[in-house]
Every structure is written in C-alpha cells, then in structure tokens.
TIBAKOL-95524 format. One record per atom (N, C-alpha, C): x, y, z; residue in one letter. Coordinates in Angstrom, 1 decimal. Layout:
X, Y, Z, A
...
This chain:
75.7, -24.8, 51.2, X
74.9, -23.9, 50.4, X
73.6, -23.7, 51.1, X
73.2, -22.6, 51.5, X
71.9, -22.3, 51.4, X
70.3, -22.7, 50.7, X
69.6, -23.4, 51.7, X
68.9, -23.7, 50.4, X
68.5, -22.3, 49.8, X
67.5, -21.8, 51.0, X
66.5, -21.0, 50.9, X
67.0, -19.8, 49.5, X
68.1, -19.6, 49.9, X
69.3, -19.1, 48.9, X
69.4, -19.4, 47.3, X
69.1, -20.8, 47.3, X
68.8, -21.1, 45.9, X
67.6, -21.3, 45.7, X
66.3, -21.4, 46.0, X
65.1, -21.4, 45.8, X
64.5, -20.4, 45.1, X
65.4, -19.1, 46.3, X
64.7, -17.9, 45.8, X
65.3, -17.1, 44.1, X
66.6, -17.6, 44.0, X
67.2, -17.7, 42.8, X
66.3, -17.7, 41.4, X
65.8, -19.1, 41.4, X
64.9, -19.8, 40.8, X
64.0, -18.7, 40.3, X
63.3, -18.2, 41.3, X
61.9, -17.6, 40.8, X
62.6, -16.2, 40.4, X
61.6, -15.9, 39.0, X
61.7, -14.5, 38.8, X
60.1, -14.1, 38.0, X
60.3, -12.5, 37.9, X
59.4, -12.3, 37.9, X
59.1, -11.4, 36.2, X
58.2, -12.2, 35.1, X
58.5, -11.3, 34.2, X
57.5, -9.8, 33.6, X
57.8, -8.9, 33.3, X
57.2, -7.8, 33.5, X
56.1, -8.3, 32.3, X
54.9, -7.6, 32.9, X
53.3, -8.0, 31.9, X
53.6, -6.8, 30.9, X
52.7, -7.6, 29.7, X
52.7, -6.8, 28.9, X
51.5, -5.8, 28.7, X
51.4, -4.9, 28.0, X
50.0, -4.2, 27.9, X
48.7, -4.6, 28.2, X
48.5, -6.1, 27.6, X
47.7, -7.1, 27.0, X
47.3, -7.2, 28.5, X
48.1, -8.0, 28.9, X
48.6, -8.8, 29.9, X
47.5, -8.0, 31.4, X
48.1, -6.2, 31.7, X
47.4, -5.2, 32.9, X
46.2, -5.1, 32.8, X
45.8, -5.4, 31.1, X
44.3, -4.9, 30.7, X
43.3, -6.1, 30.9, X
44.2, -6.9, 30.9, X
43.6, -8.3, 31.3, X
42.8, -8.5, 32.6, X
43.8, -8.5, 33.4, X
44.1, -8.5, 35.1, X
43.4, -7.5, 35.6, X
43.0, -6.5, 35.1, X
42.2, -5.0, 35.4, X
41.3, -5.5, 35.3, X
40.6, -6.0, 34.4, X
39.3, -6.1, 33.8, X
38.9, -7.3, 34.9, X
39.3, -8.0, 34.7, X
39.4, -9.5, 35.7, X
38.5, -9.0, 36.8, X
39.6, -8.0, 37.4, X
39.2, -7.3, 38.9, X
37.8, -6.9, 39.0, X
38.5, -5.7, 37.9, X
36.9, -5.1, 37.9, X
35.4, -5.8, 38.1, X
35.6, -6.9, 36.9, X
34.1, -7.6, 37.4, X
33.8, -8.6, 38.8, X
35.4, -8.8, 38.9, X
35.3, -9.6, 40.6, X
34.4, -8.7, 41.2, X
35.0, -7.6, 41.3, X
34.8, -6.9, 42.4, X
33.5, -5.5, 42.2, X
32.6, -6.0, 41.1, X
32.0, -4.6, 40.4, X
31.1, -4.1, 41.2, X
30.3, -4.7, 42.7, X
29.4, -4.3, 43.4, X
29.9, -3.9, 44.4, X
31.2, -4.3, 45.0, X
32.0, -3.6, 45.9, X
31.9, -1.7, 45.6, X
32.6, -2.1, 44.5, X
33.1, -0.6, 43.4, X
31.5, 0.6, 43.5, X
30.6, -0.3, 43.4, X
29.0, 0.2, 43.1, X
28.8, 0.9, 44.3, X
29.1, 0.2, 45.4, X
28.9, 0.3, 47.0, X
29.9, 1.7, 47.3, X
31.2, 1.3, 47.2, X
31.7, 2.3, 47.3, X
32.0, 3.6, 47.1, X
31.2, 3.4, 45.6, X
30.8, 5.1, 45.1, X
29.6, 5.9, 45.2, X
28.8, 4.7, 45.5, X
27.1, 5.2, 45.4, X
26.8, 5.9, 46.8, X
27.7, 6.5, 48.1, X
26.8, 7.1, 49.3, X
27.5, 8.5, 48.2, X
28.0, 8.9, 48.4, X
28.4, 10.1, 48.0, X
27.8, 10.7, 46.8, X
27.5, 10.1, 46.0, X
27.0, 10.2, 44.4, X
25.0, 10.2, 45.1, X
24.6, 9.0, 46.3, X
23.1, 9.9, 46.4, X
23.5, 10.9, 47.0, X
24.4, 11.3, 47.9, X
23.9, 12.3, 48.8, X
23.7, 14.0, 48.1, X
25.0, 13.9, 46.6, X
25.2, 14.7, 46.1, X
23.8, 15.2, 45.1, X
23.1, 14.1, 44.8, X
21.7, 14.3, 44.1, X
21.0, 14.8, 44.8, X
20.9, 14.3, 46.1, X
19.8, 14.6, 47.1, X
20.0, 16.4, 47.2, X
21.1, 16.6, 47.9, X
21.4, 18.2, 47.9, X
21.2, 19.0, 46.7, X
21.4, 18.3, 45.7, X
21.5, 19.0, 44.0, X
19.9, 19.1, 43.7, X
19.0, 18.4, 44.3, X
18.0, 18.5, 44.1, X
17.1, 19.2, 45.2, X
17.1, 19.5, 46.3, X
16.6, 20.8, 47.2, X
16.4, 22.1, 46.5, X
C-alpha cells in the first residue's frame, strides 16, 4: 500500500461557514490594513490633486 496514498486520504477539507469567511476576512484585513492604505492611497492623491487645479 502506498503510504503517501493513505495520508492524503486522511485529510479533508471542511467547507467554512458564513461565520467562519467573515472571520478570516476581517483577520486579514487588519493584518494587512496599511498595506491596503498604501495601495489605494497614490491614485486617490493624485486624483485630488487634478480635482483640485
């Protein structure tokens, strides 16, 4: 017998619930909130800067 074969057997994977995405989302989000800040903010000044000329 395979092991690798039955190992992978073993694991499964069970689907999240609502609860569960809103959780994991949120999680992220604050991991990652200055990344997100960074990433949105050249475009958002440049668009003020022009909006305002």
């Amino acid at each position: 017998m395979n092991h690798s074969t039955s190992s992978n057997s073993q694991l499964s994977l069970a689907p999240f619930g609502a609860g569960d995405l809103i959780d994991r989302a949120v999680r992220f989000y604050r991991k990652n909130f200055w990344t997100f800040v960074w990433i949105a903010a050249p475009p958002i000044i440049i668009r003020t800067i022009i909006s305002v000329d």
